[in-house]
N, C-alpha and C positions, 0 to 999 in steps of 0.2 A: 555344672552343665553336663548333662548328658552325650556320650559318643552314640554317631550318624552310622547309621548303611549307609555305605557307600557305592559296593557292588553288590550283583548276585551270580551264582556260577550253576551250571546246571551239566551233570558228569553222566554221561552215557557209553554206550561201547560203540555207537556209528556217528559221529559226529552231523556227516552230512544227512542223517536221514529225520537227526533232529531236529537241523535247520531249516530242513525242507518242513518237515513237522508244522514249527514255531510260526515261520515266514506263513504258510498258508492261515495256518490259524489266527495271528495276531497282528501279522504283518511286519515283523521282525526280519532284518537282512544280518547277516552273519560273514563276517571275512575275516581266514584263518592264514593271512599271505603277509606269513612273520615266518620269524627263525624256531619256536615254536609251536607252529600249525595250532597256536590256541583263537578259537573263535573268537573273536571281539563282536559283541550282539550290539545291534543300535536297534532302537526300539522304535525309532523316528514318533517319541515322544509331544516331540517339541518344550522338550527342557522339562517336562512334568516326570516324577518317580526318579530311577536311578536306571543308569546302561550296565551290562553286565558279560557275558563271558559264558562259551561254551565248552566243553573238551571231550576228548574220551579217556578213561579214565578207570584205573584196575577199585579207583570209589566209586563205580558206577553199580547200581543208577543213584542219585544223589543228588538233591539240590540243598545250597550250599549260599550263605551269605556271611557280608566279610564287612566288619567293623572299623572305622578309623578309629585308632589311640595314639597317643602322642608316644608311648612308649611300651611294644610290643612285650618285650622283657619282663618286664612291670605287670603288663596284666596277665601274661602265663603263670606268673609266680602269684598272683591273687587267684586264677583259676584253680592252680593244683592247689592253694591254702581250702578252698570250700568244692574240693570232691571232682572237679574238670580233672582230664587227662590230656596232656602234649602228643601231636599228633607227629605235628610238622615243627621242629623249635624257628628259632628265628632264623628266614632266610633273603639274603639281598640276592635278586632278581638284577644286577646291573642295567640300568638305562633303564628299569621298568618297576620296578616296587619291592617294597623292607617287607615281608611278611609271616604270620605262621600261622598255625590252627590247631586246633584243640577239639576235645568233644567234651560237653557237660555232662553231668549226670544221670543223666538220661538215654545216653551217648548221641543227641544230638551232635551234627560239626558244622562249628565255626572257623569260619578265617577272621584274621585280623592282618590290618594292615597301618602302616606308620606314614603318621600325619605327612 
């Protein structure tokens, strides 16, 4: 079985002017009223696709999608085996997510995040 996106993240250097952006265009609301001012995007879907994540960000501009794996460690170590690069190695987020990211080939970036 294949691993899910889960999120999506999209890195800019004005946070709010993205959301203003976003919200006009698609209808997206955006609230950054955390300990890390990171936007949490609701897409007001209704359950359809995936919610996602705003910031600003020295990888800006950037959009960015982040994989569930049961074992972060594990698929870094199969990225760098076939040509990926470690970006970010493995990091616990307390109270909020295991994660890390990488760039392919291509130098695409990916996040990964743990089940």
């Amino acid at each position: 079985m294949g691993q899910p996106v889960v999120h999506f993240e999209i890195h800019g250097k004005d946070q709010e002017r993205l959301a203003a952006f976003y919200g006009d265009i698609f209808g997206w609301s955006v609230k950054a009223d955390n300990p890390h001012s990171y936007g949490m995007v609701d897409t007001h879907s209704g359950g359809k696709g995936i919610e996602g994540g705003m910031t600003e960000s020295e990888m800006a501009p950037k959009v960015m999608i982040y994989v569930q794996v049961p074992d972060p460690q594990t698929t870094l170590d199969a990225v760098t085996a076939h040509g990926g690069t470690v970006v970010m190695p493995v990091t616990e987020i307390p109270g909020a997510v295991t994660m890390a990211i990488f760039t392919d080939p291509e130098g695409n970036t990916i996040g990964l995040v743990k089940e």
